[in-house]
NUDO-968246 format. One line per 5 residues: number of its first residue (from 1); their letters; for each residue z, y, x of C-alpha. Coordinates in Angstrom, 2 decimals, m for minus. Example, Ala and Ser with C-alpha at 12.3 -4.5 7.8 and 13.67 -1.06 7.14 Angstrom:
<zanus>
1	AS	7.80:m4.50:12.30  7.14:m1.06:13.67
</zanus>
This chain:
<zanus>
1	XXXXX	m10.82:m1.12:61.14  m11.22:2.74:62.01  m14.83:1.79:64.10  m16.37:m1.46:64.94  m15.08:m3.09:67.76
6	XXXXX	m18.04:m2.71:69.99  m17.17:0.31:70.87  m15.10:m0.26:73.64  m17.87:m2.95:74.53  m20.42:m0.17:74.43
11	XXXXX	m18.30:2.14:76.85  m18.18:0.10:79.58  m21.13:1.05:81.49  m20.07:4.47:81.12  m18.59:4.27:84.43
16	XXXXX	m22.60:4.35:85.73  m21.91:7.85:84.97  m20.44:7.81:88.50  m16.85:9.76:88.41  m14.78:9.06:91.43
21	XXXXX	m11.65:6.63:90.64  m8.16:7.23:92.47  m7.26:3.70:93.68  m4.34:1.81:91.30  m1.82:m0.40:92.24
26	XXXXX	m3.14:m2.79:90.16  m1.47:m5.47:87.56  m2.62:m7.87:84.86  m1.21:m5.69:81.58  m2.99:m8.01:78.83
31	XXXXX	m4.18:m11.88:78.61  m6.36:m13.20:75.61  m6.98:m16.99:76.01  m8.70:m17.16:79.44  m9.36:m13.51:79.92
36	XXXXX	m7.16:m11.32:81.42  m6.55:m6.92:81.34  m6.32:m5.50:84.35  m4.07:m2.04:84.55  m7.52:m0.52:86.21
41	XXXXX	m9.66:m1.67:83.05  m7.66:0.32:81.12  m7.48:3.77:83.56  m10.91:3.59:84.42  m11.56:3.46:80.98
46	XXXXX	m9.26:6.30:80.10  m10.65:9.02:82.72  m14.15:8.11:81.54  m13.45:8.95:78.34  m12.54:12.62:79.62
51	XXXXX	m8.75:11.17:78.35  m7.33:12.86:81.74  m7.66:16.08:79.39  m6.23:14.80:76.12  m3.50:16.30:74.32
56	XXXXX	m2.14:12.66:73.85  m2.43:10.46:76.54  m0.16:7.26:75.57  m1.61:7.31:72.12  m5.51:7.49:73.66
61	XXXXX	m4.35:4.62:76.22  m3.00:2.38:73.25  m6.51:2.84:71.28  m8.40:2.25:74.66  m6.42:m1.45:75.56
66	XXXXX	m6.44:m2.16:71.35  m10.44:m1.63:72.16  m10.43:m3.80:75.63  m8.35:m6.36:73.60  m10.70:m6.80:70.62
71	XXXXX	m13.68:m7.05:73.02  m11.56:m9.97:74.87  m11.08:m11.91:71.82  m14.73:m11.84:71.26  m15.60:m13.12:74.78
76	XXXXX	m13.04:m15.75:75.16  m14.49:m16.84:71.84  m18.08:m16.71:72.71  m17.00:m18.63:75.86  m15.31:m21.39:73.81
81	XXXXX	m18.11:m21.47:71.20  m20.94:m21.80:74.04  m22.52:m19.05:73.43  m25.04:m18.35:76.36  m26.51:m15.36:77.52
86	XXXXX	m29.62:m15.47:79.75  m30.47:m13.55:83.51  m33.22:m12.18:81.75  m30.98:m10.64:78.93  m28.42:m9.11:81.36
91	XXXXX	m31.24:m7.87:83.92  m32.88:m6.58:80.61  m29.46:m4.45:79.65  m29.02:m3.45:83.16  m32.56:m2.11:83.64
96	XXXXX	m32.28:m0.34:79.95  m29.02:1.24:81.65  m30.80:2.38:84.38  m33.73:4.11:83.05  m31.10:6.21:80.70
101	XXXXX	m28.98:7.31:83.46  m32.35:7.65:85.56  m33.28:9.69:82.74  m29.55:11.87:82.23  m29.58:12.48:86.32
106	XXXXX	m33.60:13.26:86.72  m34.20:10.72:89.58  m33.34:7.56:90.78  m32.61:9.25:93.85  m30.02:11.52:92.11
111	XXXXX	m28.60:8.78:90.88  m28.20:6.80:94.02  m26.86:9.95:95.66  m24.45:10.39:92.68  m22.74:7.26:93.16
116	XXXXX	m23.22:6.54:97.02  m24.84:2.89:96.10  m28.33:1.66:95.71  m29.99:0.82:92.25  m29.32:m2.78:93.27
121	XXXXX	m26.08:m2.51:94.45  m25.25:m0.40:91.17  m26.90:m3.32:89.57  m24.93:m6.08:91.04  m21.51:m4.13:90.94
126	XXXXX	m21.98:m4.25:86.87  m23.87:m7.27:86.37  m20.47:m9.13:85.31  m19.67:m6.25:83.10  m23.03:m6.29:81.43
131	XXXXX	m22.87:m10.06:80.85  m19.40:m9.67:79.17  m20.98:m7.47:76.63  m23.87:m9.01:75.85  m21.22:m11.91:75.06
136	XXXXX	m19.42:m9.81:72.85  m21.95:m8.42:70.74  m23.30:m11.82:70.39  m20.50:m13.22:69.36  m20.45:m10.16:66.84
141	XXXXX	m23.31:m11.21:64.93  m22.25:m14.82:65.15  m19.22:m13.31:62.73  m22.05:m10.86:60.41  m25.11:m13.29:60.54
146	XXXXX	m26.39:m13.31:56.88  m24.17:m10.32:55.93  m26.28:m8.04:53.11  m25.38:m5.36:50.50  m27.24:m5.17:46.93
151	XXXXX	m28.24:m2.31:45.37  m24.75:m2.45:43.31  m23.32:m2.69:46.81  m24.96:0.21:48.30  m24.34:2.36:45.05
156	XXXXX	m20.72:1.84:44.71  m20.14:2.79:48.31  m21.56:5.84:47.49  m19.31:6.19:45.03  m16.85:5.72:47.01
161	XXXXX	m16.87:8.52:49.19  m15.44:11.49:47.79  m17.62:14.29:46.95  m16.39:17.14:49.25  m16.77:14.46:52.42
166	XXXXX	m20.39:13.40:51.82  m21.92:13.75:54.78  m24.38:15.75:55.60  m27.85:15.06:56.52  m30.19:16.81:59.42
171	XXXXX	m33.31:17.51:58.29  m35.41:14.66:58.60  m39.22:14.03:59.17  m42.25:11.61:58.77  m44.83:11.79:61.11
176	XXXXX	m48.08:10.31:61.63  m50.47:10.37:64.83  m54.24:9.54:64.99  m54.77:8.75:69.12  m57.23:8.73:71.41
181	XXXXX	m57.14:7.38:75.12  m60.47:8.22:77.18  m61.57:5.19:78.65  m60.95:5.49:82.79  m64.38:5.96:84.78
186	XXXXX	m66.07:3.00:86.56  m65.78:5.14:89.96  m62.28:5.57:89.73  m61.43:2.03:88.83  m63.75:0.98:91.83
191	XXXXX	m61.56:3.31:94.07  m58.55:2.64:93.07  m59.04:m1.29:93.67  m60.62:m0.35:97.61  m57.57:1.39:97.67
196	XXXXX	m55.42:m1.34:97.06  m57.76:m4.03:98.71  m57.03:m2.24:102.16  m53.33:m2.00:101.61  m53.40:m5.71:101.00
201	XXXXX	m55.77:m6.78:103.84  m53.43:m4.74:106.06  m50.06:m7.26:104.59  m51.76:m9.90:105.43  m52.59:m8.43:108.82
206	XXXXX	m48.63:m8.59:109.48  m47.55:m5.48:107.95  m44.76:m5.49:105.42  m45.18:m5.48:101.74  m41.80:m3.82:101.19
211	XXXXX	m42.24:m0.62:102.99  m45.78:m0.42:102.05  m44.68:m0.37:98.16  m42.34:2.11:99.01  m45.27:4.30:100.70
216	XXXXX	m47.82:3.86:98.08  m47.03:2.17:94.78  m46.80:4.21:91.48  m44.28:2.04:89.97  m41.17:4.53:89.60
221	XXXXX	m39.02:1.56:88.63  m39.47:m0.39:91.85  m41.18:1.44:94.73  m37.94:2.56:96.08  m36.72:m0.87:96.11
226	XXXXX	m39.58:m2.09:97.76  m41.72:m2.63:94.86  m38.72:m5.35:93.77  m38.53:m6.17:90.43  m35.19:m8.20:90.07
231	XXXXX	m35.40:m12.05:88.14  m37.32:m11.74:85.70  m39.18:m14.30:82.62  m42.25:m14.62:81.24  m41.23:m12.84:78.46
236	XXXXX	m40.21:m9.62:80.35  m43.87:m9.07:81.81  m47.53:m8.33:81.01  m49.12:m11.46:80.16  m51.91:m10.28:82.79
241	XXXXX	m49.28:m10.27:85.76  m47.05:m12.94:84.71  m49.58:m15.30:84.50  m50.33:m14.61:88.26  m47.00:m13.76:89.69
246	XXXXX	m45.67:m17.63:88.10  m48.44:m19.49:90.02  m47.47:m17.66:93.57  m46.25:m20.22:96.70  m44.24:m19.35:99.01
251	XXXXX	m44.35:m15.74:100.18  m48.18:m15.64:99.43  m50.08:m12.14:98.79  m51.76:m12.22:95.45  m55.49:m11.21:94.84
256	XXXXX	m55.26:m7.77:92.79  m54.47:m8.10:89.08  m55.48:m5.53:86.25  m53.28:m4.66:83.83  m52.47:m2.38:80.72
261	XXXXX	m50.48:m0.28:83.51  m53.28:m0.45:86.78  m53.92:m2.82:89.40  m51.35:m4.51:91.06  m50.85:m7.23:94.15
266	XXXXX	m47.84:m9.51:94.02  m45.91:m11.23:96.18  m43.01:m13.74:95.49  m39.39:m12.87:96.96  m37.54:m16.22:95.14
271	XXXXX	m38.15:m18.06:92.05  m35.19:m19.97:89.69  m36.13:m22.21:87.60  m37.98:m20.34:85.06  m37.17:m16.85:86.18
276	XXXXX	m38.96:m15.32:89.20  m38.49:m12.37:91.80  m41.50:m10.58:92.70  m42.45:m7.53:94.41  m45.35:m5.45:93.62
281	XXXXX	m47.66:m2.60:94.50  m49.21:m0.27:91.51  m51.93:1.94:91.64  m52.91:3.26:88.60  m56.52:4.79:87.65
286	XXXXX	m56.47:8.19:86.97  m58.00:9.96:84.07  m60.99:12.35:84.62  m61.00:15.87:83.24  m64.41:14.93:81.73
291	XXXXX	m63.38:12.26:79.92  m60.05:13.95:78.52  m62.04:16.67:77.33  m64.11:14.16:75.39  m61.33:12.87:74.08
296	XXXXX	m60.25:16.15:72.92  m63.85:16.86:71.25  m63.55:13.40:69.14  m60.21:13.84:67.79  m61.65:17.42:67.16
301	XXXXX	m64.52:15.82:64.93  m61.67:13.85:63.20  m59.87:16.38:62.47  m62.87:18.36:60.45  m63.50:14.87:58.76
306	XXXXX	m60.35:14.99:57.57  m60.50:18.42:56.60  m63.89:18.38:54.59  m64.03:14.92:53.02  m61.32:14.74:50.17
311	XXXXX	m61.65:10.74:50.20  m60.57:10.31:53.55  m56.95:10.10:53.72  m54.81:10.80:56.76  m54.01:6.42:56.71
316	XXXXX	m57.51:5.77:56.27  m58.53:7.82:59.16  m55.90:6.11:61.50  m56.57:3.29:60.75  m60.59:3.72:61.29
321	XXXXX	m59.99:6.23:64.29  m56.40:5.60:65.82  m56.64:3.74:69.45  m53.19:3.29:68.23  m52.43:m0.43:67.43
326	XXXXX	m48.66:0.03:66.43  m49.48:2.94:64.00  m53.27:2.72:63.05  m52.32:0.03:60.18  m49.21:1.65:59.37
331	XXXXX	m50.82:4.71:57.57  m50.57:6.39:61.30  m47.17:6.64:60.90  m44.53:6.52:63.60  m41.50:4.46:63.34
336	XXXXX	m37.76:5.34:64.42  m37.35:2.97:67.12  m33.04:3.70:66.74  m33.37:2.95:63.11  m36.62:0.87:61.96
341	XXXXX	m37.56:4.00:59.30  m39.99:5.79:59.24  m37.88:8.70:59.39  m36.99:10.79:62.55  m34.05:14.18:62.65
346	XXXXX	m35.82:16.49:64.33  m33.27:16.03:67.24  m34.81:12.88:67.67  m38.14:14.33:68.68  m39.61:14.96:71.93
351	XXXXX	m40.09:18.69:73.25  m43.72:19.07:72.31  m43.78:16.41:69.17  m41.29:19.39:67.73  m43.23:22.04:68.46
356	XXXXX	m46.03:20.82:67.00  m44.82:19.87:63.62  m42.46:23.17:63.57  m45.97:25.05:62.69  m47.03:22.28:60.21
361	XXXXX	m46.72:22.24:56.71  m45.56:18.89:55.04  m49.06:17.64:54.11  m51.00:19.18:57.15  m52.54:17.90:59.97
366	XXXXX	m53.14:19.35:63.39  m55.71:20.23:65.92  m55.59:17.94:69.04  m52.67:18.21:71.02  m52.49:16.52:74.76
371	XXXXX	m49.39:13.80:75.15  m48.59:10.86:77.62  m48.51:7.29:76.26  m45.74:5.01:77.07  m47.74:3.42:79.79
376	XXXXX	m47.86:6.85:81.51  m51.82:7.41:80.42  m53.07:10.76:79.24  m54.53:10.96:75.84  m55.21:13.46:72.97
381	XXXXX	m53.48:12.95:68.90  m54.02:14.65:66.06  m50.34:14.80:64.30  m49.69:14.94:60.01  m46.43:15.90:58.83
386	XXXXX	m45.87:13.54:55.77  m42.49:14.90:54.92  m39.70:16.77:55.53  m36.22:17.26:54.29  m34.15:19.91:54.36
391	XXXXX	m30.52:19.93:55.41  m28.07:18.40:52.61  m25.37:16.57:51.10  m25.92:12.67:51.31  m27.56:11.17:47.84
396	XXXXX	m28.65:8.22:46.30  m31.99:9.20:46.36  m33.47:11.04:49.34  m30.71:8.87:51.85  m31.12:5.07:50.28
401	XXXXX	m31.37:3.76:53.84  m29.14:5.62:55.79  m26.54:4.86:52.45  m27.63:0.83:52.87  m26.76:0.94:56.38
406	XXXXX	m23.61:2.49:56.56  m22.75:m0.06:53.77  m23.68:m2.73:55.52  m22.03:m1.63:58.80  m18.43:m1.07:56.78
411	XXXXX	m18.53:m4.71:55.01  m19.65:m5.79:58.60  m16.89:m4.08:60.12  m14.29:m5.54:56.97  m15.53:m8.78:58.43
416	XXXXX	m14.68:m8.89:61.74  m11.69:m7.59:60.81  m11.03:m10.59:59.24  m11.75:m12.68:61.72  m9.67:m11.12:64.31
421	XXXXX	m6.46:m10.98:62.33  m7.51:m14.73:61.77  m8.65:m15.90:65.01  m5.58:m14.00:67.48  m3.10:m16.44:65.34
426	XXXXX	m5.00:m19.23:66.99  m5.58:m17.86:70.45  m2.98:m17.39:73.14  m2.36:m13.35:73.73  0.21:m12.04:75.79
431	XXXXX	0.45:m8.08:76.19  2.75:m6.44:78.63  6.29:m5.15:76.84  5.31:m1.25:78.35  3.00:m0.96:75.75
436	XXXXX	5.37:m2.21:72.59  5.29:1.21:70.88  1.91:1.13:70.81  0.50:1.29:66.97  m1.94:m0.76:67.14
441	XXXXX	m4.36:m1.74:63.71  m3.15:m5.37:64.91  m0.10:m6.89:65.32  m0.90:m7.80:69.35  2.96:m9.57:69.74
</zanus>
């Protein structure tokens, strides 16, 4: 195979990016087993690829259904095979979805307006989409469960490749952070919760918990929506809120709950078996200027430890200083979240992160430097450059990992290869005769 099949199964949500379809007089073009093609699968899939501007349209169409048909295969199989895939795990996908298009577009109101449809009607419009591909990809590692590559492995790809097409590799960095989050005031936590004691006292004077989230809760994911979170498990919330939110009746009002993110108040919308809907309303203590610039002066104090006292290594001040907990006992250092490594291209870095290590030298460490954590808190980090790489040709030595992986993802790929050529012999497929001078990688007839 030229590229692993799921990357037709990948492309499907690209239609969230919102382009305006001409209606099709529409035809099944393609069945495999129980699923069937539509002709609109495959030109909605063909004008989001930009294909409207191809030199080569039939052969683009041909590699789009070859694509649709591989990931229809996989699904029919999954379906057969009993695989399952879970609310939660679609409403996961869907949410992930969201916050990257949220993120592309700037707002969710920019996204709404870009599509004419409400985050939950966008939701529900791809939920069967979403669903399909989580099916597919399961199914996927079903076929590459227990798949590895040795050392020999590895090394004789490597080999492999011809010397003028190694690839070549971005510079690439390792990074470690020493953090510290100032502690919210007392005061402010006392405000915050009369705050949200009066908004809940006037709920459950008759006023309506939607339109009050969307006046005053802090939530960006929800207040729009009402402070509606969609079903959701246990698994998929704080510990803190779930255990409240699971033990609501009816459309009872919560008592206000802390949390890593604030204090909320709850309310239940609907609850399926073990999956709940809930609607919330966040108010989050804010950090004083006082207490940031404390903050600031500690790390500061680090930092000239660090400096001064030869002993004290960059890990052993993280992990005796770092309010950290994923990096303090990881030598500080940050891990890839795309790759598991410890390494990061410097594409893959946040504005300021860059910035900062641009004027660092690889062993160097820097003064305290203001971020947000992923909870949306401000806080202070001092930041060490470990390493960095310059641009260069792939080796053995400096690109082990990267060399592993792309190993492992061609045997994968050799593998469900395999499988298809084996498993379409045994499954009914039936594609339309328009398409017989397609070249497909499989024989589809």
């Amino acid at each position: 195979m030229k590229k692993p099949v799921f990357v037709f199964v990948m492309c499907m949500l690209g239609c969230l990016a919102g382009i305006a379809q001409p209606k099709l007089v529409d035809k099944v073009i393609a069945v495999v087993g129980n699923e069937i093609v539509l002709l609109s699968d495959l030109e909605n899939q063909y004008l989001q690829s930009g294909g409207s501007q191809g030199s080569n349209p039939r052969e683009m169409k041909c590699a789009i259904l070859e694509d649709i048909l591989l990931h229809k295969l996989l699904v029919n199989q999954a379906e057969i095979d009993s695989i399952e895939v879970s609310e939660s795990q679609v409403e996961g996908e869907l949410n992930k979805r969201m916050r990257y298009f949220i993120a592309q577009l700037g707002s969710e109101q920019k996204l709404e307006e870009y599509l004419g449809k409400s985050i939950i009607q966008i939701k529900a419009d791809y939920k069967d989409d979403v669903r399909e591909m989580l099916l597919a990809q399961s199914m996927q590692q079903k076929i590459t469960s227990g798949l590895s590559v040795s050392p020999a492995e590895v090394k004789e790809f490597y080999n492999s490749i011809p010397k003028d097409s190694l690839p070549l590799i971005s510079s690439e960095v390792e990074i470690g952070q020493i953090v510290k989050t100032p502690p919210v005031s007392d005061s402010e936590k006392k405000s915050v919760r009369d705050k949200l004691e009066k908004i809940r006292e006037r709920i459950l004077g008759g006023e309506d918990f939607a339109t009050l989230a969307v006046l005053y809760s802090e939530d960006p994911g929800s207040a729009k929506q009402g402070g509606e979170l969609g079903f959701v498990d246990r698994s998929e919330l704080v510990p803190e809120f779930s255990a409240v939110a699971f033990n609501l009746k009816g459309s009872e009002v919560s008592k206000i709950v802390e949390s890593p993110y604030g204090y909320h108040i709850i309310q239940l919308i609907e609850r399926r078996g073990e999956q709940i809907n809930v609607r919330h309303i966040l108010l989050a203590p804010k950090t004083l200027y006082s207490d940031l610039a404390k903050a600031e002066s500690y790390l500061d104090s680090v930092y000239n430890l660090i400096k001064t006292i030869d002993t004290l290594t960059f890990a052993k001040a993280a992990e005796k200083f770092s309010d950290d907990t994923d990096t303090k006992f990881n030598g500080g250092l940050m891990v890839n979240p795309q790759t598991g490594s410890t390494r990061f291209t410097t594409e893959e870095l946040e504005q300021t992160l860059f910035f900062t290590i641009d004027k660092l030298k690889v062993g160097e460490v820097s003064t305290p430097v203001k971020f947000q954590t992923r909870d949306g808190k401000a806080a202070y980090r001092l930041i060490y450059l470990k390493t960095r790489t310059e641009p260069h040709k792939a080796n053995l030595k400096e690109d082990y990992q990267s060399l592993q992986a792309a190993a492992l993802s061609k045997k994968q790929a050799k593998t469900i290869s395999d499988w298809i050529r084996k498993k379409k012999m045994s499954t009914y497929v039936k594609v339309d005769q328009s398409f017989n001078n397609c070249k497909f990688q499989h024989n589809w007839f």
